[in-house]
PATOR-166779 format. One record per residue (C-alpha): residue in one letter; chain; x, z, y; residue number from 1. Coordinates in steps of 0.001 Angstrom, whole numbers, padded with zeros to 6 digits, m for minus. Each point is the difference from the previous one (the first is absolute). Example, Ala and Ser with C-alpha at 12.3 -4.5 7.8 and 13.67 -1.06 7.14 Angstrom:
! residues 2
a|A|012300|007800|m004500|1 .
s|A|001370|m000660|003440|2 .
//
This chain:
! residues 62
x|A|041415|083678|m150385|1 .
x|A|002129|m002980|000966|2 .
x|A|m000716|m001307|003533|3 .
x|A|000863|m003369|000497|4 .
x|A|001074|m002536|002710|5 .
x|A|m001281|m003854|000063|6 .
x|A|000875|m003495|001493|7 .
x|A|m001164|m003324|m000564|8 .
x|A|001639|m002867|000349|9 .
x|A|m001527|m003223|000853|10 .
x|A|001097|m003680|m000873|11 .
x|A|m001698|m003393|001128|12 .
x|A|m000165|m002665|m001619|13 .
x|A|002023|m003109|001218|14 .
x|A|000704|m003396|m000182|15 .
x|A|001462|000153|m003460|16 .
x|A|m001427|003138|m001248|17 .
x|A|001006|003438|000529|18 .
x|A|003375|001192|000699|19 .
x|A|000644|001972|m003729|20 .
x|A|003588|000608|001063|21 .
x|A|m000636|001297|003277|22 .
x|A|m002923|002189|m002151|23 .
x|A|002552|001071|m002956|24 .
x|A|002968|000778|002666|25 .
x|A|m002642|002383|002379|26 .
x|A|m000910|001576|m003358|27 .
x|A|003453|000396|m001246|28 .
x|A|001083|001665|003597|29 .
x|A|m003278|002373|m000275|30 .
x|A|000975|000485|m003215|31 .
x|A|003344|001788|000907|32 .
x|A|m001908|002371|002632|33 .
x|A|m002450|001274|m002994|34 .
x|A|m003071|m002343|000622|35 .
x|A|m001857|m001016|m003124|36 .
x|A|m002224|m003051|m000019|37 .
x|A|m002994|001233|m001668|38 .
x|A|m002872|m002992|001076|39 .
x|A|m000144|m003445|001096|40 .
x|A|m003492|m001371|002243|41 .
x|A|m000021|m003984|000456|42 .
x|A|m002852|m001389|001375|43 .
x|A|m001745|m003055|m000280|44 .
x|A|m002002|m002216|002464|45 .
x|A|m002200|m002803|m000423|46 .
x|A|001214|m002274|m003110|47 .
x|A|001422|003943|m001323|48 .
x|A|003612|m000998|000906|49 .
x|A|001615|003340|001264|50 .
x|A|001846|m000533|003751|51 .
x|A|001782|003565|m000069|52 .
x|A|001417|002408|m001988|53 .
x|A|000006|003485|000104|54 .
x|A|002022|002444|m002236|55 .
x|A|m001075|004027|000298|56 .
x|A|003424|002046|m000331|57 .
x|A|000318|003793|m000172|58 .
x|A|002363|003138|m000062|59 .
x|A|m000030|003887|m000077|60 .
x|A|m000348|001115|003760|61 .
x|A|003465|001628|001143|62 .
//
């Protein structure tokens, strides 16, 4: 049975949206030390406009 480590990384929402580079770069550098992004959680407040981000990454514990 696989035993697994997890992070999550959190983004806020800005002036002119989120930051999807900063998002796609973190992933990308994750990426190369075996994390998998397996969920996304954004939510909403008030008029259902989400203000953060989160994405759920994983890997095989070493």
């Amino acid at each position: 049975m696989a035993s697994w480590e997890y992070k999550v990384l959190k983004y806020k929402l800005r002036m002119k949206g989120f930051d999807y580079e900063q998002i796609e770069q973190d992933l990308n550098d994750l990426g190369a030390e075996g994390w998998e992004a397996f969920s996304t959680i954004a939510p909403s407040y008030g008029t259902g406009q989400a203000v953060e981000l989160a994405v759920a990454v994983k890997r095989p514990r070493l």
